[in-house]
C-alpha positions in Angstrom: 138.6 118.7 96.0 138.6 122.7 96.8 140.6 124.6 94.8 142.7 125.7 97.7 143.6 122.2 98.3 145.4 121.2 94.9 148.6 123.0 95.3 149.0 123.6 99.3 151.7 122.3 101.1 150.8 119.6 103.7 150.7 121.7 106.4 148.5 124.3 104.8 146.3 121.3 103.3 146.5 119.9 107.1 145.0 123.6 108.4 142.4 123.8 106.0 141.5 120.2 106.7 140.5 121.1 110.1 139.1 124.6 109.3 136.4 122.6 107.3 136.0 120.2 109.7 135.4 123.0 112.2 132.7 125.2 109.8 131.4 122.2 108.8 130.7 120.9 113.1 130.0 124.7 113.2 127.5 124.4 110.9 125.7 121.4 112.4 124.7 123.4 115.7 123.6 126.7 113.8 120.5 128.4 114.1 117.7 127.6 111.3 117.1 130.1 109.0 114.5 132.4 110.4 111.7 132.0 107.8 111.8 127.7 108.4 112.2 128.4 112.3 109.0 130.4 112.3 107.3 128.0 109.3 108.3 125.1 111.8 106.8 127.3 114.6 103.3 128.2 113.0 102.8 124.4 112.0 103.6 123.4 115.7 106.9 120.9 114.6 109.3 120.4 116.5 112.6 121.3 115.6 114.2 118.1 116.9 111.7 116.6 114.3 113.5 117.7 111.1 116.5 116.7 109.5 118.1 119.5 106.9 121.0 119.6 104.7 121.8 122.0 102.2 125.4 121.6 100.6 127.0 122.6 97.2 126.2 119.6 94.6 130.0 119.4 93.7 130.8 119.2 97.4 133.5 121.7 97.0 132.4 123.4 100.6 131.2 123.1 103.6 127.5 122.3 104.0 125.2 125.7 104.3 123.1 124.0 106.6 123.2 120.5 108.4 120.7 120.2 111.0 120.7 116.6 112.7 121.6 115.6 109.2 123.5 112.4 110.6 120.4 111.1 112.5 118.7 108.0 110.5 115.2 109.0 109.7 112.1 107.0 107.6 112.3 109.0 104.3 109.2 107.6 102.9 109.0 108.0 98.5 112.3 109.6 98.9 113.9 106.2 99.2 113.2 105.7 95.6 115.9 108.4 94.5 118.5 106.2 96.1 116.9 102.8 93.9 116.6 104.9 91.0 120.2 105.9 91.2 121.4 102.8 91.8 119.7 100.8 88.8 120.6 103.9 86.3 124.4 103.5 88.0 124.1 99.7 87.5 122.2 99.1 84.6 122.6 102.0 82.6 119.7 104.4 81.0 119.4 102.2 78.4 118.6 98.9 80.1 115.5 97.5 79.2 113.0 94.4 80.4 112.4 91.7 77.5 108.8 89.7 78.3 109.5 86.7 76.0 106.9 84.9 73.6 106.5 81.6 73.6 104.9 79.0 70.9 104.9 75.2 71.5 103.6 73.2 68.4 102.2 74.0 65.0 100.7 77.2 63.6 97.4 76.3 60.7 94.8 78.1 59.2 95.1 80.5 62.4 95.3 78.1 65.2 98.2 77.1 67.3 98.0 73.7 68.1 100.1 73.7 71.2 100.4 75.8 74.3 101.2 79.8 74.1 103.8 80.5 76.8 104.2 84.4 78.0 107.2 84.7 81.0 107.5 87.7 83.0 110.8 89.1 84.1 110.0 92.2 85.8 109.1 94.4 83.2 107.5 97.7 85.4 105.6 98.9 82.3 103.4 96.3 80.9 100.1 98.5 81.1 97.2 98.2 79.0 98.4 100.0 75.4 101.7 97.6 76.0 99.8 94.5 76.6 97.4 94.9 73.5 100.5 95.4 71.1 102.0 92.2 72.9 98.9 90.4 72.1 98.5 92.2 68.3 102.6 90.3 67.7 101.1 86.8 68.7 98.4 87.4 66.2 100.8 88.8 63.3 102.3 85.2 63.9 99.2 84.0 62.5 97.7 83.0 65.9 93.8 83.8 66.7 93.3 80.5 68.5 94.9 78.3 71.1 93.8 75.0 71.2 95.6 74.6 74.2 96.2 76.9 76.7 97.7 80.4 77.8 100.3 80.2 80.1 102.1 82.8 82.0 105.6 82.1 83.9 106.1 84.2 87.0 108.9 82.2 88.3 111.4 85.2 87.9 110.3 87.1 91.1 110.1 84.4 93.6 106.7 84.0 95.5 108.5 85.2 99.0 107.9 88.9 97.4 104.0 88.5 97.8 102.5 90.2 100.4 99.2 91.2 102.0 98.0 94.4 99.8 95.7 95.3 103.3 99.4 95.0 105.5 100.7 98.6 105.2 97.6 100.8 105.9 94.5 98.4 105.8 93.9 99.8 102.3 93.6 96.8 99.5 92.1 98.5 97.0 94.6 101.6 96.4 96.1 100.6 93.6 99.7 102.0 95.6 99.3 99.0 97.4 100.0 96.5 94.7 102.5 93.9 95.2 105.7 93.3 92.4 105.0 90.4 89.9 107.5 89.5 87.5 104.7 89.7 85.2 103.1 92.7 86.6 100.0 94.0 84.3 98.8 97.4 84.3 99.8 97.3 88.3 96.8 94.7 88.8 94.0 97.4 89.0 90.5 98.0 86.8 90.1 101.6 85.8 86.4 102.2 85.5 84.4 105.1 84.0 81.4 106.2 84.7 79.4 108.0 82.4 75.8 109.4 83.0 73.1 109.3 80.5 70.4 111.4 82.2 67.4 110.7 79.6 68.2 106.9 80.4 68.5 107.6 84.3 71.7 105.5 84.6 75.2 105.9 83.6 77.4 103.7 81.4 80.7 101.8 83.4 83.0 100.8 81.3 86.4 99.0 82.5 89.9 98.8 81.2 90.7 95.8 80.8 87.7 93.7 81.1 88.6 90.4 83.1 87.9 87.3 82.2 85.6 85.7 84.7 85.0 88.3 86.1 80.9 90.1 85.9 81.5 93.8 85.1 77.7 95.4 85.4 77.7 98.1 82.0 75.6 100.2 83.9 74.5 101.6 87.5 71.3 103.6 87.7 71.4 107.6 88.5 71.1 108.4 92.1 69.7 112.5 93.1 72.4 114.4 95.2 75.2 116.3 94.8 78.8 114.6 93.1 80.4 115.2 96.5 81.2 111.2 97.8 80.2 109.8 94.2 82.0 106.2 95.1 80.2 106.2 98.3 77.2 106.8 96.8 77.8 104.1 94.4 78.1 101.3 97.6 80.6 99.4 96.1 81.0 95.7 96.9 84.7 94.1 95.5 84.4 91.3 97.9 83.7 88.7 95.6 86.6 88.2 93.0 83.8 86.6 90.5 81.8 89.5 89.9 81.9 93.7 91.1 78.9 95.2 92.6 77.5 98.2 93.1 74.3 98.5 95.4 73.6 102.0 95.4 73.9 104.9 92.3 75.7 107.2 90.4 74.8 111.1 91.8 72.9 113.2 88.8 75.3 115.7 90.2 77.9 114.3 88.6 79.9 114.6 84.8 82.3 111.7 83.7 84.0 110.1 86.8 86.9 107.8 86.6 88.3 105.3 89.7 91.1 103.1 89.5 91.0 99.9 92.1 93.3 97.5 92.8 91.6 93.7 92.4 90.4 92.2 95.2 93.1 89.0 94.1 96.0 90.0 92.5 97.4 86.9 92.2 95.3 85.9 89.1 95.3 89.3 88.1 97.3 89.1 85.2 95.9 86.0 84.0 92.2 87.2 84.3 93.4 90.6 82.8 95.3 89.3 79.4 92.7 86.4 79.1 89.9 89.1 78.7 91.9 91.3 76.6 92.5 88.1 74.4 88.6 87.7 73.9 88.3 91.2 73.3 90.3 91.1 70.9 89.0 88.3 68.5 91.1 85.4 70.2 90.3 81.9 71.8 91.7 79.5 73.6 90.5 76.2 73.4 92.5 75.1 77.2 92.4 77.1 80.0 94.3 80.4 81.2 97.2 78.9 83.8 100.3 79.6 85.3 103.1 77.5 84.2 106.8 77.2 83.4 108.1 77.7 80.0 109.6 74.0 79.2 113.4 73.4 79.1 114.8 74.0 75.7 111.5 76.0 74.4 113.0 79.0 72.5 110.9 82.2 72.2 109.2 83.0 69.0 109.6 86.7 69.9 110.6 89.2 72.9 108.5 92.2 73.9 110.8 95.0 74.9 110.1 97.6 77.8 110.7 101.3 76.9 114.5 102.2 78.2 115.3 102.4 82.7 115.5 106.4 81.9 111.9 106.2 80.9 110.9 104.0 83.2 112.9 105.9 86.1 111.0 109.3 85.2 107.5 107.6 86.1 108.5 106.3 89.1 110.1 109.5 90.2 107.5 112.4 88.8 104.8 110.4 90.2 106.0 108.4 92.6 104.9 104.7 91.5 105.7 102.3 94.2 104.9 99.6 92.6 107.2 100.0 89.4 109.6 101.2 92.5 110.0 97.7 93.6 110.1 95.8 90.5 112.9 97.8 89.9 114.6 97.1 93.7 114.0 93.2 92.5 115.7 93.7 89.0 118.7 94.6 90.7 118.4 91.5 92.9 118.1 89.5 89.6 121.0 91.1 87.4 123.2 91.5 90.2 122.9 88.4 92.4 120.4 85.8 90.3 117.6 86.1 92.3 114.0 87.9 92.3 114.1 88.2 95.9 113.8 91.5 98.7 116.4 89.7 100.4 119.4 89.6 97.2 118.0 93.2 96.5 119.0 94.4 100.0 122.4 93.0 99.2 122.9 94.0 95.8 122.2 97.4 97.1 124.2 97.7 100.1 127.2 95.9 98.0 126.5 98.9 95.3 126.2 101.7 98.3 129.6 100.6 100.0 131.5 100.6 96.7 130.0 103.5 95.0 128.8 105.8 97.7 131.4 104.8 100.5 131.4 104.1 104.2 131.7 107.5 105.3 127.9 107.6 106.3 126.0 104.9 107.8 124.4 102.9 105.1 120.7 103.0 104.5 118.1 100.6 105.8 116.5 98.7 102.9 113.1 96.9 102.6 111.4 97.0 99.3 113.4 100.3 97.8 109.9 102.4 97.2 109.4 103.9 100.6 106.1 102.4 101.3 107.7 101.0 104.2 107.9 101.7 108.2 111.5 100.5 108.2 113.3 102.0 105.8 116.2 104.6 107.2 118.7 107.2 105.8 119.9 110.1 107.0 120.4 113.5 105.9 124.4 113.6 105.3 123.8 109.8 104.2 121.4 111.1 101.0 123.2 114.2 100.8 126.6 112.5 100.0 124.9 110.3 97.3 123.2 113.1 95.5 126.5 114.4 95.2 127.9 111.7 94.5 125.3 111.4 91.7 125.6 114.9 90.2 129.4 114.4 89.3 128.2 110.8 87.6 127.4 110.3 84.0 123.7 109.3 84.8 123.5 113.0 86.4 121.2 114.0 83.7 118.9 111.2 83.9 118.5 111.4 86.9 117.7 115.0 87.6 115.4 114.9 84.6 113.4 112.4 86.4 112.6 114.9 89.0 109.7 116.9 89.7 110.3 120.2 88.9 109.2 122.2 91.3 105.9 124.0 90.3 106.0 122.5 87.0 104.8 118.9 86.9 104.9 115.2 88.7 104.2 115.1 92.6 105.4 119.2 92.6 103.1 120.5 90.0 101.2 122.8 92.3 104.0 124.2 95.0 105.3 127.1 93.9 108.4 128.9 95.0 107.9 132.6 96.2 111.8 133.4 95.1 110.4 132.1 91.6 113.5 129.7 92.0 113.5 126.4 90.4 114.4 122.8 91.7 114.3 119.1 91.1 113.5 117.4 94.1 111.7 113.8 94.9 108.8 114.2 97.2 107.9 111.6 100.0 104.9 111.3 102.2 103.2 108.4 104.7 101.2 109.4 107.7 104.7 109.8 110.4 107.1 111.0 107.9 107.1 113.9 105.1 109.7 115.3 103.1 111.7 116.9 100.1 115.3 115.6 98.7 116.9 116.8 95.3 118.6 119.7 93.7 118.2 123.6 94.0 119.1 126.1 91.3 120.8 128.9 93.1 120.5 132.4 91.7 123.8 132.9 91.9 124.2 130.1 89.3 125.2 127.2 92.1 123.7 123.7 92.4 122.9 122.9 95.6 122.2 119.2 97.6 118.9 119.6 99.7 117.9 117.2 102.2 114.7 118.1 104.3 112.5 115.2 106.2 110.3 115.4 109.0 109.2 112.5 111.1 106.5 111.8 113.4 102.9 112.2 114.1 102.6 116.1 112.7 104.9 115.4 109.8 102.9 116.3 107.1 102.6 120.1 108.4 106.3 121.0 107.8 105.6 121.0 104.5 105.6 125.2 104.4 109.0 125.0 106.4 110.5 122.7 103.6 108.8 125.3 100.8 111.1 127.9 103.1 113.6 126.3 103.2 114.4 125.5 99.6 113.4 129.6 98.6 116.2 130.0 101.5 118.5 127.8 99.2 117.6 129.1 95.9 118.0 133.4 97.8 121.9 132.4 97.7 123.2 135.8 95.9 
């Protein structure tokens, strides 16, 4: 509350009511500032395109600026500051994912004569370095063969959360596209190198991991030509899940190249994935490499713990991970209404918006809480109020922390302000919809709220008017 307000009699507190309601309607219908109007000019966007919303972070005033701030617009990667919030509100920066171990029958002379049981529960950050130390703890238990076989347990997320990787933007292969698995490894791609050995005439691939099953060729011969289109020179073939391909070569043109893909089915990603690490590393199994439930009554011989939500929550904001995004959206699903589904995510975060955030502003339109998403819908006033909101919590540092700094690193590494202002802001882009959302450090030493999205077909050009608009914020003095 204002100062002004704390003491006043009604009356007075009934006057001042209204004068803020009146600045604040005022406010809605006022001119842009003149260096976004002509930004939003020289990039040919429409004003009635944008929504804009700069307002003190302690909401003690009326907003600086609210332009169609209470029209619902798609905030693409932006969306993911509201499920970030919500799972540090809900779950605290300290929650973590536990992946237990399983080991069913007798350990001798190195072999497990049983079954070896891993089950998923949603754990965003199982990548490569996490997996190996994962597999090093089943050897310290003595384990370096399996007589029976590797199973991994899925069952947390519930198969409904599947989907088509080619469904948003016909693009399978961009890692960006991978779907949530409660035992999500390394985000189901293959990060190759390729580097070239010019006296040999071909270049070395190596992958990470290797899959099991899967023919990997070491090398790919040199091809003349400039690096320019290096993976189209390389005529890639992912089409058969059995082996890779590559039917063309590696430009002489080029140095070291990496390329990270998303493979071709992710389903049996994981298994392929820690079955070849497992070889790799010394181990055997003498069954197969299956999915599986964990039996009823099996206790785990260990559980492998994810790094804390704050670190978790910094990824997916500075770099704007989609897929650790949703396996986060689906842990709040799980902890808060007992099921891995999009569908109890959507309600544990509309139940978590209406008692936390209020009903003041029309709730937000949830699908998979990451933003990759044609559906999704806030608005301006709607974000604005949560970031608020947010700032006067006891997650506030958390949560700014996990935001690019402008000009600095993550997603706003190289935009610079010309004020040489500084801001935390989440970043969010899809082909009809671009935008900025976070905090602005004013130089007169006030936090502001800024809300800035653009939808429709020349979205991504308002990007200069946003860059003006938060120098406009930070120029407060």
């Amino acid at each position: 509350m204002p100062p002004a307000f704390r003491h006043a009699p009604r009356a007075q507190t009934l006057a001042l009511t209204l004068a803020l309601l009146v600045s604040t309607g005022a406010l809605a219908q006022q001119a842009l500032p003149p260096q976004v109007d002509a930004a939003l000019a020289r990039a040919k966007v429409s004003r009635d395109a944008v929504t804009l919303l700069v307002a003190d972070a302690d909401a003690g005033r009326a907003p600086r600026l609210a332009w169609r701030s209470q029209v619902p617009v798609n905030p693409a990667s932006i969306m993911k500051l509201v499920t970030t919030y919500a799972a540090l509100d809900l779950l605290g920066p300290a929650y973590s994912w536990n992946t237990p171990v399983y080991v069913e029958g007798s350990v001798a002379n190195g072999v497990l004569n049983g079954n070896l049981y891993i089950k998923g529960q949603g754990d965003p950050k199982l990548v490569l370095e996490r997996v190996w130390l994962l597999l090093r703890h089943v050897q310290g238990l003595g384990i370096t063969t399996v007589s029976g076989d590797i199973v991994i347990d899925r069952s947390a997320f519930e198969t409904t959360v599947e989907n088509d990787p080619a469904a948003f933007d016909g693009e399978p292969l961009r890692p960006y596209n991978a779907s949530p698995d409660a035992l999500l490894v390394n985000f189901k791609s293959v990060n190759m190198t390729f580097a070239p050995d010019r006296a040999g005439q071909f270049a070395r691939v190596s992958y990470e991991p290797p899959l099991a099953s899967v023919a990997m060729p070491p090398t790919v011969p040199l091809a003349p030509g400039e690096c320019g289109d290096w993976r189209g020179a390389l005529k890639p073939d992912f089409s058969d899940v059995n082996r890779i391909r590559f039917n063309g070569g590696f430009p002489t043109g080029c140095g070291e190249k990496s390329w990270a893909v998303a493979y071709a089915d992710p389903r049996t990603y994981s298994l392929r994935a820690i079955g070849g690490m497992w070889a790799e590393m010394g181990g055997r199994v003498g069954g197969q490499m299956r999915e599986g439930r964990v039996p009823a009554g099996l206790k785990p011989a260990f559980d492998f713990e994810s790094p804390p939500l704050a670190e978790v929550v910094r990824d997916i904001n500075k770099y704007s991970n989609n897929v650790m995004a949703q396996q986060l959206f689906l842990t709040l699903g799980l902890t808060q209404k007992q099921r891995g589904t999009f569908e109890a995510s959507r309600s544990a975060m509309g139940q978590w918006w209406r008692d936390r955030i209020g009903t003041g502003e029309a709730s937000p339109v949830f699908e998979n809480g990451s933003g990759l998403s044609r559906d999704e819908r806030i608005s301006a006033a709607a974000l604005g109020k949560m970031l608020q909101v947010a700032w006067r919590s006891p997650v506030m540092p958390e949560l700014v922390a996990s935001l690019p700094a402008m000009g600095v690193d993550g997603t706003l590494k190289r935009r610079t302000l010309r004020s040489g202002g500084a801001a935390h802001l989440k970043t969010g882009t899809l082909r009809d919809a671009s935008g900025v959302a976070g905090y602005v450090h004013g130089a007169s030493g006030r936090r502001y709220v800024l809300v800035a999205i653009a939808n429709g077909e020349n979205a991504g050009a308002a990007r200069a008017a946003f860059d003006a608009l938060i120098d406009w914020t930070a120029q407060d003095q």
